[in-house]
Structures are given as C-alpha cells and as structure tokens.
N, C-alpha and C positions, 0 to 999 in steps of 0.2 A: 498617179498624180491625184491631190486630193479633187473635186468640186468645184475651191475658190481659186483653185491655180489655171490660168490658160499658157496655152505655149501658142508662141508664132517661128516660123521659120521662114529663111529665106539664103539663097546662095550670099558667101562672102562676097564682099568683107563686111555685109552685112549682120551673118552668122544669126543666130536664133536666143531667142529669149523665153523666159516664163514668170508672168505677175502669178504672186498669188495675193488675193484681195485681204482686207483684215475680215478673221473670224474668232469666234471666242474662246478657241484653244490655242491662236494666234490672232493677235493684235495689230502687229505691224504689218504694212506692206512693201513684201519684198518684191523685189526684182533679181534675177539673172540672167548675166549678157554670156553668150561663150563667142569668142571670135578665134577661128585657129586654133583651141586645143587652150587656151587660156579665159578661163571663165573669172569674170567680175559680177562680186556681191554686191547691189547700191542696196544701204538699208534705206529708213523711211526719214530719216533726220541725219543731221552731220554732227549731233551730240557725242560719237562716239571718236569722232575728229577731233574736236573740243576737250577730250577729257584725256584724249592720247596725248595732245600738243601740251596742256597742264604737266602732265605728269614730264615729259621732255621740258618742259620747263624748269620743272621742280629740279631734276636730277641735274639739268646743266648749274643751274644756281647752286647745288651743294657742291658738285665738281669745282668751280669758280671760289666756293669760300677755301676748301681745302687746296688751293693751287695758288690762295692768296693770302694763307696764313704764312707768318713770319715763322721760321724753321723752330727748331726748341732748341 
C-alpha cells in the first residue's frame, strides 16, 4: 500500500476500509469500504453519477422517439 493510503479495520458489519489521500500521480480521493466479501468504490465526487444518469437519459429518449414513430 502506497504512503498516502491508510487502512482501518474493525469486526462486521463494520468491515474495513482504506483512504488514500490525493497525490500527484493521483488526484482524487479515494475510499474503499469491503463489508462481507463485497467491496464499494466511493470516488471523490458524484460526477461520474451525473454522466451515467445523462447517457440513461440520452438512450431512454432515443428508445421513446423510435417506439413513437408512425410505422412506414
């Protein structure tokens, strides 16, 4: 583990974590949770939430024009 990363642990359902801090071969800061055998990535912002929900956007609206065009 690099330097800027710590780890903490603790019995479930607490389960164990590790920040690592920003550095300048990484920027953001991350976190991972593992509880049970299933680990969660939280990045540093919810931009990448924002850009998933767009694109699910985009594609249900092309779905919707092709499901409401008149037949040929």
């Amino acid at each position: 583990m690099s330097p800027a990363c710590t780890r903490t642990s603790s019995t479930p359902p607490a389960g164990s974590a590790v920040t690592c801090s920003p550095s300048p071969e990484s920027p953001a800061l991350l976190e991972i949770e593992q509880y049970g055998g299933t680990t969660v990535r939280l990045p540093e912002s919810v931009d990448y939430l924002r850009a998933d929900l767009d694109a699910a956007a985009d594609a249900d609206a092309a779905i919707r024009a092709v499901e409401t065009d008149p037949p040929r």
